[in-house]
C-alpha positions in Angstrom: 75.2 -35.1 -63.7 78.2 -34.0 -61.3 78.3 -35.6 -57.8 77.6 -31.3 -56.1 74.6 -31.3 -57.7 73.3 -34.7 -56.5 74.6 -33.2 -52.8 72.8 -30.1 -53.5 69.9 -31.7 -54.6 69.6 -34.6 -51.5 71.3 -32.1 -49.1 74.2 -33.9 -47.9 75.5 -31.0 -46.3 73.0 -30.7 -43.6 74.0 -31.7 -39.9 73.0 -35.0 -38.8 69.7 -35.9 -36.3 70.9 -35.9 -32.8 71.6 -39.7 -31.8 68.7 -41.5 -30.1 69.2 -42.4 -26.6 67.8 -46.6 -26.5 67.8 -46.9 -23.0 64.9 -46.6 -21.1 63.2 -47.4 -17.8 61.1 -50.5 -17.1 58.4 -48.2 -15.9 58.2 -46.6 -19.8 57.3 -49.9 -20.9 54.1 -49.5 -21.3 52.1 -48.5 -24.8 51.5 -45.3 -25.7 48.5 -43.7 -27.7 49.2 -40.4 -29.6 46.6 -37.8 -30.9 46.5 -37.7 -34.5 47.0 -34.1 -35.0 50.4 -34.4 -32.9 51.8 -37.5 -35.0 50.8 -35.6 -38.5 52.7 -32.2 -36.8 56.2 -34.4 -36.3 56.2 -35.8 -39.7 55.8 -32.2 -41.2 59.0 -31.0 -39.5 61.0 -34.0 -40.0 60.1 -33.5 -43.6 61.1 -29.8 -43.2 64.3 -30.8 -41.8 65.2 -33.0 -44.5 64.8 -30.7 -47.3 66.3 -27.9 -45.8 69.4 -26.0 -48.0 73.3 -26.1 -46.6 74.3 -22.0 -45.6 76.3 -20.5 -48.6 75.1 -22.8 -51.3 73.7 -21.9 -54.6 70.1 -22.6 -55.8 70.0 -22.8 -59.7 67.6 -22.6 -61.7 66.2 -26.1 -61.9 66.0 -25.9 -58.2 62.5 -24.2 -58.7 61.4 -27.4 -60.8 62.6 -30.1 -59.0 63.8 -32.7 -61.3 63.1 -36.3 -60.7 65.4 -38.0 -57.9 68.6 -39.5 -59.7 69.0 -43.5 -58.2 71.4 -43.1 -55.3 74.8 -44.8 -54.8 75.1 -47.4 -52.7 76.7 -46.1 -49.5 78.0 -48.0 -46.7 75.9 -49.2 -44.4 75.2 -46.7 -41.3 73.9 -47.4 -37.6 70.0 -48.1 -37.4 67.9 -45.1 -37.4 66.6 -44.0 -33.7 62.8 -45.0 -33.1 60.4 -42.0 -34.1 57.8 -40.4 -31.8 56.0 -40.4 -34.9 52.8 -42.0 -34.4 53.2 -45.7 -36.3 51.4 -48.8 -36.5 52.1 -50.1 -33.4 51.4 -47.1 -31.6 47.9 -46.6 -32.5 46.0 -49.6 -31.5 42.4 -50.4 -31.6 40.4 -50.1 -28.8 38.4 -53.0 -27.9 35.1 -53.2 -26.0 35.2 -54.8 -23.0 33.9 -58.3 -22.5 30.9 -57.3 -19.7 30.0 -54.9 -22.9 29.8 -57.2 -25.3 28.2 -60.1 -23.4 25.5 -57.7 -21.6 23.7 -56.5 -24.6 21.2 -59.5 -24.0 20.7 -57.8 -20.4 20.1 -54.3 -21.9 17.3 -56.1 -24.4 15.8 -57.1 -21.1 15.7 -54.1 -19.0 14.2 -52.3 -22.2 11.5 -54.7 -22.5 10.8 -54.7 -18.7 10.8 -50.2 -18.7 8.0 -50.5 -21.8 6.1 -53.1 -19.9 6.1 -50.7 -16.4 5.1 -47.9 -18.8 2.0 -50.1 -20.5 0.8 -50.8 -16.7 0.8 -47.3 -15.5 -0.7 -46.0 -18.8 -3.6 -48.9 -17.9 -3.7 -47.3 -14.5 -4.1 -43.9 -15.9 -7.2 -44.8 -17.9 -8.8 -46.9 -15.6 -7.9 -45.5 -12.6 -7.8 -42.1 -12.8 -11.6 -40.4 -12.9 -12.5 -38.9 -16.5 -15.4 -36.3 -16.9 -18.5 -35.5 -18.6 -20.8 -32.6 -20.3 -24.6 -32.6 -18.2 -26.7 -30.4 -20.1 -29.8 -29.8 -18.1 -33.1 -27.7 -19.4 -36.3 -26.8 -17.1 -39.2 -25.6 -18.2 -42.8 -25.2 -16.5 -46.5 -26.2 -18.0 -46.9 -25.9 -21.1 -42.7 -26.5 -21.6 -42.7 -22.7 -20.4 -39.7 -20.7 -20.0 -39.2 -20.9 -16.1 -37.1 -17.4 -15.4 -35.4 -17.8 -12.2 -33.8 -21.4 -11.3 -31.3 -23.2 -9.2 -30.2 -26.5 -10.8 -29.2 -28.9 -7.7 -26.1 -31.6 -8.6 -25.6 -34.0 -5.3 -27.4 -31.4 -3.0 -25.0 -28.8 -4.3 -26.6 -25.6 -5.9 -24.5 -25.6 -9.3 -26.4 -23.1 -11.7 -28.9 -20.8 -11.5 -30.2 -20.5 -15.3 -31.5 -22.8 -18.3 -30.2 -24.5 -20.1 -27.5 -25.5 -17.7 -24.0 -26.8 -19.0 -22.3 -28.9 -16.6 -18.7 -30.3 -16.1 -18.8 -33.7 -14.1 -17.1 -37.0 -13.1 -17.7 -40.1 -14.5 -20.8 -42.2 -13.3 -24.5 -41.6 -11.3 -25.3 -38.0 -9.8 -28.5 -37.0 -8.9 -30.2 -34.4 -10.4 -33.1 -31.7 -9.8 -34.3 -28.2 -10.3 -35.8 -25.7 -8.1 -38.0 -22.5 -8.7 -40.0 -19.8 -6.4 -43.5 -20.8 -7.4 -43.1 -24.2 -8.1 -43.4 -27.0 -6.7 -40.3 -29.1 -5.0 -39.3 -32.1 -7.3 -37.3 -35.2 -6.2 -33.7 -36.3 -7.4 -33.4 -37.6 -10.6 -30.8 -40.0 -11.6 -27.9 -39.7 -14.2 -25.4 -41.4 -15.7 -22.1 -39.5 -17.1 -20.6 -41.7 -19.5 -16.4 -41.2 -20.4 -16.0 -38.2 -22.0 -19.7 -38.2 -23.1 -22.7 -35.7 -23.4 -25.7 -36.2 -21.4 -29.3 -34.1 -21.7 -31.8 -34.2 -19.2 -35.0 -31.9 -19.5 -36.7 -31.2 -16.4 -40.4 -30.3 -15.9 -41.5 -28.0 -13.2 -45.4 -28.1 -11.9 -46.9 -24.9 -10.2 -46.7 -25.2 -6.6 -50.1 -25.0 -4.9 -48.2 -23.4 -1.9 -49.2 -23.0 1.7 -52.4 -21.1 2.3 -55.9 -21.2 2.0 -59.0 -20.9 -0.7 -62.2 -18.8 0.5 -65.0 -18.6 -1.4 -68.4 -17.8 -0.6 -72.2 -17.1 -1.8 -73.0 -13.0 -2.3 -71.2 -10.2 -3.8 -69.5 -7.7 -2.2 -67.5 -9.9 0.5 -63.9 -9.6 1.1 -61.7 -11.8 2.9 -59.0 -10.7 5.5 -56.4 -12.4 7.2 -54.9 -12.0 11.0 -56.6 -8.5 10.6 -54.9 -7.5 7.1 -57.1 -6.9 3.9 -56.6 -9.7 0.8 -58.9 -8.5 -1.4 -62.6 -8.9 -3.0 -63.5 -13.2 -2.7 -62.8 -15.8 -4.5 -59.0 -15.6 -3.1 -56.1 -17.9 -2.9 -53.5 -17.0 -0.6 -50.3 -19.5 -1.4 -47.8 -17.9 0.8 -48.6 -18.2 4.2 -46.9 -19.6 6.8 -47.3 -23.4 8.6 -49.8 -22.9 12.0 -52.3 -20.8 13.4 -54.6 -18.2 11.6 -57.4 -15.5 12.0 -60.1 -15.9 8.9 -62.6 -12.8 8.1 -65.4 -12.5 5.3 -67.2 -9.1 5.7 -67.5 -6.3 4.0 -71.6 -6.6 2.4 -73.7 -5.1 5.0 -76.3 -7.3 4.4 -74.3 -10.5 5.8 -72.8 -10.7 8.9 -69.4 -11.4 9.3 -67.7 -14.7 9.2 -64.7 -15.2 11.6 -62.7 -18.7 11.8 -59.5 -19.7 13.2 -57.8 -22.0 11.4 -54.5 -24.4 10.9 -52.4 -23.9 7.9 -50.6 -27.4 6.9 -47.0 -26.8 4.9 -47.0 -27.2 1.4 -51.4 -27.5 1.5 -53.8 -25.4 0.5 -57.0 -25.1 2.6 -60.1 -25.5 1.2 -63.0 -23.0 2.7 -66.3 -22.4 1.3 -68.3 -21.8 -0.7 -69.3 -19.8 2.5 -73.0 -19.4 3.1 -73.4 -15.8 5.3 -76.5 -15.3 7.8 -78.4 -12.7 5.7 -79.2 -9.7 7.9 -81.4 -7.5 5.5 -82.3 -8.7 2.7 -83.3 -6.9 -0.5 -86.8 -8.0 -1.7 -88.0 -7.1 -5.8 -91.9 -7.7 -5.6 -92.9 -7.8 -9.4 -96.4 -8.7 -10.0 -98.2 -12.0 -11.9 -101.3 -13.6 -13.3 -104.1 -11.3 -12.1 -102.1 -9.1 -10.2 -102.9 -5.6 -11.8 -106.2 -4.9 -9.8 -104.6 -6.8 -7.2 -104.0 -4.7 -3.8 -100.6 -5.2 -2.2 -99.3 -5.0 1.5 -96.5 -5.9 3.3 -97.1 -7.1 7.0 -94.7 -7.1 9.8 -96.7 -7.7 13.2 -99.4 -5.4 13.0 -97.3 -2.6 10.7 -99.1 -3.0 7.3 -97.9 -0.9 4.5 -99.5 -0.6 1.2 -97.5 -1.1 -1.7 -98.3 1.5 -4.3 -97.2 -0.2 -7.4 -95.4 -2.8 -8.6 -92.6 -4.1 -9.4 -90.9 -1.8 -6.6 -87.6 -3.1 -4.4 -87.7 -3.5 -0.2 -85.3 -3.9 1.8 -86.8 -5.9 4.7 -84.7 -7.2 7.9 -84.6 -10.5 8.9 -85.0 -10.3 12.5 -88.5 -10.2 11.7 -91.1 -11.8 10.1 -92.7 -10.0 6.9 -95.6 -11.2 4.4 -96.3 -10.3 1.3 -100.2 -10.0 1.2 -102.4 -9.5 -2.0 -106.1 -9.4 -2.4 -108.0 -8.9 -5.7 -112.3 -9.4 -6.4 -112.9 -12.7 -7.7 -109.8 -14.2 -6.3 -108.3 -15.9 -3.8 -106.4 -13.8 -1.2 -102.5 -14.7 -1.5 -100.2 -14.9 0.9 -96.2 -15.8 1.1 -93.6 -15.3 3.6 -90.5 -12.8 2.7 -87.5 -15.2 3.6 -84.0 -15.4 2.7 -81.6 -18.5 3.0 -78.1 -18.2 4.3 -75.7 -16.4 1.3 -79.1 -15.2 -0.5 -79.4 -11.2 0.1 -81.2 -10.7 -2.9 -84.8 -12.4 -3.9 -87.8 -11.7 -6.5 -90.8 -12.7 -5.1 -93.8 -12.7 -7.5 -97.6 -11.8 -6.8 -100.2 -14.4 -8.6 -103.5 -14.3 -8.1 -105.8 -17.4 -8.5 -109.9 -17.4 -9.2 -111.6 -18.2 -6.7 -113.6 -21.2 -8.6 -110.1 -23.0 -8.7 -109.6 -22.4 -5.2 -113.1 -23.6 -4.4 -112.8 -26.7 -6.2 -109.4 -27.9 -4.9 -111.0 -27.4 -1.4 -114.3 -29.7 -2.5 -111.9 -32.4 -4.0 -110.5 -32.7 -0.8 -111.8 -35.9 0.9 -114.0 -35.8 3.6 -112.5 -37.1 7.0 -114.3 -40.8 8.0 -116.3 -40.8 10.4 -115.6 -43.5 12.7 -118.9 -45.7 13.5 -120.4 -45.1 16.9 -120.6 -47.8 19.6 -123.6 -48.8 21.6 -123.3 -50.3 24.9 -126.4 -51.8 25.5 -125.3 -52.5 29.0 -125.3 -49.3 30.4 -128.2 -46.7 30.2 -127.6 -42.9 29.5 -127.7 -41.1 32.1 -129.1 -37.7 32.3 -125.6 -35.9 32.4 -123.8 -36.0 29.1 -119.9 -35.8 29.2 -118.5 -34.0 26.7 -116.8 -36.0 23.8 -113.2 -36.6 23.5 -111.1 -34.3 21.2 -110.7 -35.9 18.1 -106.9 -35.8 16.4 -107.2 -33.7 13.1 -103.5 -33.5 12.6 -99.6 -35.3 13.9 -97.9 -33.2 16.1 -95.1 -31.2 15.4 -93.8 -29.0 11.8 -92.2 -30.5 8.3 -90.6 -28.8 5.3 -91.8 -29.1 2.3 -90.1 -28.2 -1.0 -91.9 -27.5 -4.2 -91.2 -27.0 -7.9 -92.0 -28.0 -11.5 -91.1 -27.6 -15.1 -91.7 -25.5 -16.9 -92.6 -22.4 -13.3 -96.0 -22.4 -12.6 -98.2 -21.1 -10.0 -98.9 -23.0 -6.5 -101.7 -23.3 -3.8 -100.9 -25.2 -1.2 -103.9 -26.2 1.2 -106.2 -23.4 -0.5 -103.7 -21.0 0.4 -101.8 -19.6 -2.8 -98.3 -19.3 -2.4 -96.8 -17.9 -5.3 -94.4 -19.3 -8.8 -92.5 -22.1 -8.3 -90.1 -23.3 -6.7 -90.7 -22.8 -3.3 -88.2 -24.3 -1.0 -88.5 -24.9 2.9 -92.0 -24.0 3.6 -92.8 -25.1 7.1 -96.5 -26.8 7.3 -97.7 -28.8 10.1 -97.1 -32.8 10.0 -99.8 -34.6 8.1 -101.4 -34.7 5.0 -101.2 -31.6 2.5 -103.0 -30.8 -0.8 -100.9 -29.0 -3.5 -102.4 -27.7 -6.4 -100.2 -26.7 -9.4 -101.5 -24.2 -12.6 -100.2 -23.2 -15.3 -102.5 -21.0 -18.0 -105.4 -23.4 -18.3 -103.5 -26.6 -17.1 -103.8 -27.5 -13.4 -102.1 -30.2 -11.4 -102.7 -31.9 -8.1 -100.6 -33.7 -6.0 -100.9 -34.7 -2.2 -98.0 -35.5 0.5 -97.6 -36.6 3.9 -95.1 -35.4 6.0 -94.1 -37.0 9.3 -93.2 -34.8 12.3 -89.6 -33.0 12.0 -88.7 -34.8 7.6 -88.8 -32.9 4.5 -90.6 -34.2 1.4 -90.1 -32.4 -2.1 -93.1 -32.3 -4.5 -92.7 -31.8 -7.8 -94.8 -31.8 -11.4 -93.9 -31.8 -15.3 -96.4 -30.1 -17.6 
């Protein structure tokens, strides 16, 4: 191969690199670090530079397939080649941690360990410390575990819900608990625990409040009760919504009772008891129905000296009570009867029942009373009658002063009492005189006798069972 081709080829005629100055300052001593992408930039165009074609010369052929470098002559030695900016070896060093780096990653360990432990105590703090809350689920019912419609559920003395069941939201630990309803009685608190995020149920039972008021009753029909001057309504009534203090009672309305009027004090939360009331009758209605041997019997009743025949019986009287009347009845053959019309307080309404009794009974119970002892008679032998008698001192046939007596027996029959019949049984309060007393009980062809006495001002019952 010639010696032009080998000059083509390694491009001896291109102009030679500018000489490298080698002097330089103290003050660029120092080591310099190059980017990558700038060091790999200047070795492309020195590259470019070397293998760059003279001006003028040819290319032939084989300079498109470059053939493989021929070994080149040894040349005479040339000056040293100028330092490159090319990044090298020695311009690229390794950075190096620092020694505080390297000898504090103990310290870091530390500090990590001491951050999770800060964390861990305020997490504790959190779920110790910090209040959690509970479901309350709260039911009320009345008697009977009935439906109660309107209600106000209390929590702490705060009014939290007005219906049932009742869900609640609340803090962790005791709360007091109770339920309120128109009608009802007040209840007291009741304690409950709200566990951590747990679910409490707590059923509540109202009782019917008795209320403030009063309870009037009393004996007849036809009563009504009003209060300070308003109208209630037809007795029994129970009034449960009156006010603490001072009220105006009034049972009227039958006119055959007087009125009852009482003032009264109302108690919160108490209901007054009042009655059964027993009214002062002021006309009474009398059914006269007639008995054993009453159909030929005649029939009057007496008031002073008014006597009015009754033309048949049974028949209905209305007969006033501030009078006395008597219900007479006289038949041939038997003993004349006799009974007193009365009526006891709250009793308007009586049957009174004519029975006639033979004569022969009435005869005999008189004969089987005993005769009174005569007291033997003293002498004096000292003295002498004298020619004027004096008269003899009255002698005591009876105790002073009235009794009641009360009389019945089982099965109703008929009574006499002292010869003087009185009618069916049960007679109650018959006023007799203080002493002794004969009562003579008979029923169809059964008789009984019994005898009492009765001190001044006492009441004695007498009673028989056939």
């Amino acid at each position: 191969m010639s010696a032009p081709s080998r000059v083509s080829a390694s491009g001896a005629g291109a102009p030679p690199p500018p000489a490298v100055d080698l002097d330089w300052e103290d003050e660029d001593e120092k080591t310099q670090i190059f980017d990558k992408g700038s060091t790999e930039d200047a070795a492309a165009a020195l590259l470019r530079g070397t293998h760059r074609p003279a001006a003028g010369a040819g290319i032939s052929q084989r300079a498109v397939t470059p053939a493989p470098p021929a070994p080149m002559e040894p040349q005479a030695p040339s000056a040293p080649p100028p330092p490159m900016s090319s990044p090298t070896v020695q311009a690229q060093r390794i950075p190096q941690a620092p020694a505080e780096a390297i000898s504090g990653g103990g310290n870091r360990t530390n500090m990590y360990i001491g951050a999770g432990l800060v964390v861990a105590c305020l997490a504790a703090l959190v779920f110790f410390f910090i209040p959690r809350s509970g479901e309350l689920i709260v039911t009320v019912a009345g008697p009977g575990n009935r439906p109660v419609e309107v209600v106000e559920v209390f929590v702490d003395g705060k009014s939290l819900c007005n219906a049932s069941p009742c869900r609640l939201e609340l803090k962790n630990g005791t709360h007091m608990i109770r339920a309120t309803a128109a009608g009802y009685q007040s209840m007291a608190d009741q304690a409950v625990s709200i566990g951590r995020d747990g679910e409490e149920v707590l059923n509540l039972k109202l009782t019917r409040a008795r209320g403030t008021g009063v309870k009037v009753s009393a004996e007849g029909t036809g009563l009504e009760l009003w209060i300070d001057g308003k109208l209630v309504g037809p007795l029994p009534q129970e009034v449960n919504d009156m006010s603490p203090g001072q009220h105006k009672l009034k049972v009227a309305g039958n006119t055959r009772f007087a009125s009852f009027e009482q003032t009264i004090t109302v108690q919160a939360e108490e209901v007054q008891a009042i009655g059964p009331l027993k009214l002062k009758v002021l006309r009474g209605l009398a059914t006269i129905k007639g008995g054993t041997g009453a159909s030929k019997a005649r029939v009057l009743l007496v008031s002073g000296t008014d006597r009015r025949t009754l033309p048949r019986l049974p028949i209905n009287l209305d007969i006033p009570t501030d009078a006395q009347h008597t219900l007479e009845a006289t038949s041939d053959g038997y003993a004349k009867f006799s009974q007193v019309l009365s009526f006891e307080d709250g009793v308007a309404e009586k049957t009174f029942e004519v029975i006639m009794v033979p004569s022969a009974d009435v005869d005999d119970e008189r004969s089987e009373k005993p005769a009174p002892k005569k007291s033997p008679r003293k002498w004096s032998p000292q003295k002498r009658p004298s020619a004027q008698r004096q008269a003899p001192a009255p002698t005591k046939t009876a105790a002073a002063g009235t009794a009641t007596l009360n009389i019945n027996s089982i099965p109703r029959s008929s009574v006499i009492l002292d010869g003087r019949p009185l009618g069916s049984t049960p007679k109650i309060g018959v006023k007799v005189s203080a002493g002794l007393h004969t009562v003579i009980f008979i029923k169809g062809a059964e008789r009984k006798i019994a005898s009492v006495t009765i001190p001044p001002g006492q009441t004695k019952a007498v009673a028989v069972r056939f």
